[in-house]
N, C-alpha and C positions, 0 to 999 in steps of 0.2 A: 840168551834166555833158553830154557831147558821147555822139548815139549814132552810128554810122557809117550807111551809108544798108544794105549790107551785114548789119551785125549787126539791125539793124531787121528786115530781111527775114527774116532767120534766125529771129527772134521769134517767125514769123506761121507757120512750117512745123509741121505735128503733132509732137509730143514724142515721140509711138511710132515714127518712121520715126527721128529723130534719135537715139534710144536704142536701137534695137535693132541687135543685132549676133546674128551667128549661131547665139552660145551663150546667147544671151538668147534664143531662142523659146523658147514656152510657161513661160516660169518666170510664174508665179503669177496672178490672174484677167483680167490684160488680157493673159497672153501669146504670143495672136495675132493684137492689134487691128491689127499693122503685114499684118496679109493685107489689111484693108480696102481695096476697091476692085476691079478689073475686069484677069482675070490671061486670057492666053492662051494655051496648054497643047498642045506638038505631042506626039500619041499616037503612039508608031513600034511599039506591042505589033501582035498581028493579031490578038487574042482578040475574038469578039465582046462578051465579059461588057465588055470595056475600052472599048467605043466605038470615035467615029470618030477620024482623023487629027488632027483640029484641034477643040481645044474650048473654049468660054469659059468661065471659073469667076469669079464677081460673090461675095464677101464683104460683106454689110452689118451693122451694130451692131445688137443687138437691145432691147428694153425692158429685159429681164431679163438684159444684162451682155455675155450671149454672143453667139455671131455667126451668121448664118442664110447659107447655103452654095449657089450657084444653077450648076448645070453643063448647057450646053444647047452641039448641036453636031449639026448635018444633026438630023436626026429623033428626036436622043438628048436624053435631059433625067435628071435625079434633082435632089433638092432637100433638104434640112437643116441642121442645125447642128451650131455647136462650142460646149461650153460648158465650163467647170470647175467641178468641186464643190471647194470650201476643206475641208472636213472628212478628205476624202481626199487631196486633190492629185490628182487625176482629172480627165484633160480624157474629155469622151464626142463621139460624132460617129454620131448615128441619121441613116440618111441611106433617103431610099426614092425609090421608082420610080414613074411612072405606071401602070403594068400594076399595082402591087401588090408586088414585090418590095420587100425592104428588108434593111439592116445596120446596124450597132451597135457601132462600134471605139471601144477606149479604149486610153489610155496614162497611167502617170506620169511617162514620161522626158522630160527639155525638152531643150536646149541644140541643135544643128546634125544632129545624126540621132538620130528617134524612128524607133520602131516600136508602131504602133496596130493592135491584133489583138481580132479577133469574130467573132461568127456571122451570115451570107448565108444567107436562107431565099428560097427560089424556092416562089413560093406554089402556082407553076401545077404544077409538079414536084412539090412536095408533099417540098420537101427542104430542109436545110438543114446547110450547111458550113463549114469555118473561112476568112475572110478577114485579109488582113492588108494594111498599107503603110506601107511603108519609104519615108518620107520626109529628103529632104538639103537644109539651107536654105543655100546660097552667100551669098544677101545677102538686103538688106529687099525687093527687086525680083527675086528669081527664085529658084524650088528645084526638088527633082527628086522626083517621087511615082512609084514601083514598088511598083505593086499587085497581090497576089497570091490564089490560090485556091490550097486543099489540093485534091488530086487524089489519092484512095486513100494512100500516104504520104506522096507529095511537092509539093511547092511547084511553082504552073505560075503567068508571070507575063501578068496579063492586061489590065493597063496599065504602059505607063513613059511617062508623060510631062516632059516640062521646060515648065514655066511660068513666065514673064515676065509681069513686071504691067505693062497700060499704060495704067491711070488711075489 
């Protein structure tokens, strides 16, 4: 049997970039292995909670299934993961801060727009609130995260980024 030089090549590409499509994110415990790798993210919010302008977000595979979450940009950093519990269908995402801050979003919803909602405790404030982001996945190389804070009743957004992966 003849194989092309082509289809050969095709062989050798990760199975998660080649399968995922945009109603395929997060369906079931690998369904956000196609984040893996090195995504760069323009922030146009002006909240300080949101960071700078321009951020890199690095997704790597973890021992334990899930993926660990590395966001670093001018002087700004936070660090965690993504994982899924199977008993639920629960993806979670504990993510913290060098000062000590930290949050805790989860979602069950997969396919091209989630929404992952928790509580943001500011340790130095001594306070803690509802966050949330609304995420849109266009392709396996780019989506859009609009990140928000409750603000007495209403929603203030204090990231939008669009990230493009370029590793």
């Amino acid at each position: 049997m003849k194989i092309s030089i082509l289809a050969a090549f095709a062989l050798l590409l990760p199975l998660t970039e080649l399968a995922m499509t945009p109603s395929s994110a997060g369906v079931g415990p690998s369904g956000y292995n196609w984040l893996i790798g090195t995504w760069l993210c323009a922030n146009t919010a002006t909240a300080a909670i949101g960071g700078p302008g321009t951020q890199t977000v690095t997704y790597a595979p973890t021992a334990a299934g899930g993926l660990s979450v590395r966001v670093i940009g001018g002087n700004f950093e936070r660090s965690g993961y993504i994982a899924y519990v199977a008993a639920t269908k629960t993806w979670w995402s504990p993510i913290a801060y060098p000062g000590g801050n930290f949050y805790a979003e989860s979602t069950k919803q997969t396919g091209s727009k989630t929404i992952w909602t928790g509580p943001y405790t500011d340790v130095a404030g001594r306070k803690t609130f509802a966050v949330r982001d609304m995420y849109t996945v266009d392709s396996a190389t780019q989506y859009e995260d609009i990140g928000q804070y409750k603000s007495g009743s209403s929603w203030k957004t204090g990231y939008r980024g669009v990230c493009r992966k370029t590793s």
